[in-house]
KOLMAR-207604 format. One record per atom (N, C-alpha, C): x, y, z. Coordinates in steps of 0.001 Angstrom, whole numbers, plus 500000, padded with zeros to 6 digits. Atoms other than C-alpha are relative to their C-alpha. Example, Ala and Ser with C-alpha at 12.3 -4.5 7.8 and 13.67 -1.06 7.14 Angstrom:
! residues 2
500890498810500000/512300495500507800/500900501200500000/499180498810499940/513670498940507140/499230501090500730/
This chain:
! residues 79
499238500581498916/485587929404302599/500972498981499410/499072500956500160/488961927503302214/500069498933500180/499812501067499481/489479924080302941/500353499725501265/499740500232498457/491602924376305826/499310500516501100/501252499000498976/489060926875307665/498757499491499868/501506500896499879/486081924537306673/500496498726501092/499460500668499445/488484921654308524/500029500071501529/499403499710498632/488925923352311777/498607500959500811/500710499167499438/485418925311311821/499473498875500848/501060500320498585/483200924836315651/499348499240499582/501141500558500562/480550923824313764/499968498245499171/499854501068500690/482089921056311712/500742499479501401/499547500832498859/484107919413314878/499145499817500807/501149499980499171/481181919826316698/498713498335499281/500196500964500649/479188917514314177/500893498444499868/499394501132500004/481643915297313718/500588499404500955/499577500667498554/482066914644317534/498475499121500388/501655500819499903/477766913947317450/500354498668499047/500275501445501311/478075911414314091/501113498607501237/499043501471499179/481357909456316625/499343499448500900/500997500813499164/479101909376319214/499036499173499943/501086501095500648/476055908073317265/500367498649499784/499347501329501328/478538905609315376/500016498985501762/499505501041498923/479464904178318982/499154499427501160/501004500775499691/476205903805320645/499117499111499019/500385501180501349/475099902133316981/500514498748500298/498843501152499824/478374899779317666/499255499775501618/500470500933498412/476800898951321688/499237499744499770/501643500657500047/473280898733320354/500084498488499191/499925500788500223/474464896340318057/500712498542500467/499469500919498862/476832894184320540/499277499738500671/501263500929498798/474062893999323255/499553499563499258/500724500628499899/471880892779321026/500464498412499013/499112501120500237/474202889933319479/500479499349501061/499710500896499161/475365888790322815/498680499919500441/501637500282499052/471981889006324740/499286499160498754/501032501004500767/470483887078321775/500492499054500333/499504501398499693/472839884445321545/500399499076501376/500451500160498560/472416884365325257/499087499379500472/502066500041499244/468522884205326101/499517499483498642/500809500370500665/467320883130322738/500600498781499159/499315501092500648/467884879335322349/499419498978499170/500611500573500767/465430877968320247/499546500948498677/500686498998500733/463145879635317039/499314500406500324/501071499383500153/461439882389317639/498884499944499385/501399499640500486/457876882755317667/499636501069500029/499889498486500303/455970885900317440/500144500241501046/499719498959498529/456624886784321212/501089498838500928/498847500803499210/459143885794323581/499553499220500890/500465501236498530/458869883366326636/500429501049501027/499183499180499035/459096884998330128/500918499876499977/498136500461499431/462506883051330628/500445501027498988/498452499580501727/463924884463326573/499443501953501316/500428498576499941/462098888406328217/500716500248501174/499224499437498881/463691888224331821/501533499544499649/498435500473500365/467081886730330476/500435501245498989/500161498936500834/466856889439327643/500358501350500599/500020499127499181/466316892263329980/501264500088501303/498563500097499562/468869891145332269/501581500277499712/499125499861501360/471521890598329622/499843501454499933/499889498659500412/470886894237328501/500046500948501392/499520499047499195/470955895642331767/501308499524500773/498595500395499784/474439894017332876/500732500496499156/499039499852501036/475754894662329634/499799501890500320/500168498445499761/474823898808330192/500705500501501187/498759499387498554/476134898802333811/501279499958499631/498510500207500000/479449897415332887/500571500928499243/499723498813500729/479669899787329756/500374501418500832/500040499122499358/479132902520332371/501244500390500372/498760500304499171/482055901077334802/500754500180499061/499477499978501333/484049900812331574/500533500844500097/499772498938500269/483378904202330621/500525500986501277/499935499191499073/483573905873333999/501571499885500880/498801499550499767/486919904371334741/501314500491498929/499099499520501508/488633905283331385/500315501991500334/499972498762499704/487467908630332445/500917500143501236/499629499531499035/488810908753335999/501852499855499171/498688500061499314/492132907495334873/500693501402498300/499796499069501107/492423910556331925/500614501286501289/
């Protein structure tokens, strides 16, 4: 197989549409959990959280997921 026909095969665009996707829920997993820390966790951790750091935590990560959603869902409408 040629170069340019390894470039353009199903199989390889196909892959390399999974790895962008991976790369960009990697990049949100790592944003939520840099803002939601520096959010909800304002002292040193011990080995377990406080209710407040676990419901502030949980919060934080589910605001930050809805909005992603909204985000994503109007990017889409306006395509």
């Amino acid at each position: 197989m040629d170069s340019s026909s390894f470039g353009s095969s199903p199989e390889l665009q196909n892959l390399l549409e999974q790895e962008k996707q991976r790369a960009m829920v990697n990049e949100m997993v790592a944003k939520l959990t840099s803002s939601c820390w520096d959010k909800c966790i304002t002292g040193t951790p011990g080995s377990k959280f406080s209710n407040s750091e676990q419901t502030c935590l949980s919060n934080c990560a589910q605001r930050y997921l809805d909005m992603s959603m909204l985000i994503m869902k109007r990017f889409q409408s306006m395509q």
